[in-house]
C-alpha positions as CSV (number, residue, x, y, z in Angstrom):
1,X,0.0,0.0,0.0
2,X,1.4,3.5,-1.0
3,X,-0.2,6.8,-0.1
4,X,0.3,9.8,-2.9
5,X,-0.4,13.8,-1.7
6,X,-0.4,16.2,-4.8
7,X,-0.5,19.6,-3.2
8,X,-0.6,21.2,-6.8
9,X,-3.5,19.2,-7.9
10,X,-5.1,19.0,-4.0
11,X,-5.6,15.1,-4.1
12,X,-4.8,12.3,-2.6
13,X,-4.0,8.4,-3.9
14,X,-4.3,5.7,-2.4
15,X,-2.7,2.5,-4.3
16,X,-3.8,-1.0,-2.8
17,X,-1.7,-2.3,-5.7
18,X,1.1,-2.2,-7.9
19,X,-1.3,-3.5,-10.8
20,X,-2.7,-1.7,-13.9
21,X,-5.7,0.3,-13.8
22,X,-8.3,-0.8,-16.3
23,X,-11.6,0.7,-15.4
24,X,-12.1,4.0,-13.2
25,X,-15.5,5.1,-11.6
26,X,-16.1,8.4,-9.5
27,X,-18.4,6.7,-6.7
28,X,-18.7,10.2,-4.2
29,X,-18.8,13.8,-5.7
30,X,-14.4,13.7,-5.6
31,X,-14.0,10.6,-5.0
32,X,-13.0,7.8,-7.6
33,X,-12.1,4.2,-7.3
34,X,-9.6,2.1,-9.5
35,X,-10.0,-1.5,-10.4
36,X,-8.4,-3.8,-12.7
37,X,-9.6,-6.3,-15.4
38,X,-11.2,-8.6,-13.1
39,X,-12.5,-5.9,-10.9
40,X,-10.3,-5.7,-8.0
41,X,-9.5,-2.6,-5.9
42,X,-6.4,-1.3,-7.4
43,X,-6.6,2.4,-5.8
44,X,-8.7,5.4,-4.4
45,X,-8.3,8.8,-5.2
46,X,-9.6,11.6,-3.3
47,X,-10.1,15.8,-4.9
């Protein structure tokens, strides 16, 4: 697990995995989850 800050954007990242994003969905107003192909977490982001 890695935690990303980007001041310059002001968001936050939150990778549960090393693996490849294939399919992103915003699931809170500034929020958006990552999954892969088979639909596993892969990373949350946060505005």
């Amino acid at each position: 697990m890695r935690l990303k800050v980007d001041q310059a954007a002001d968001a936050l990242y939150l990778a549960l995995t090393e693996g490849p994003v294939s399919h992103s969905e915003e699931v809170a107003p500034g929020m958006v989850v990552d999954s892969d192909e088979q639909g596993y977490l892969v990373g949350i982001e946060v505005l």
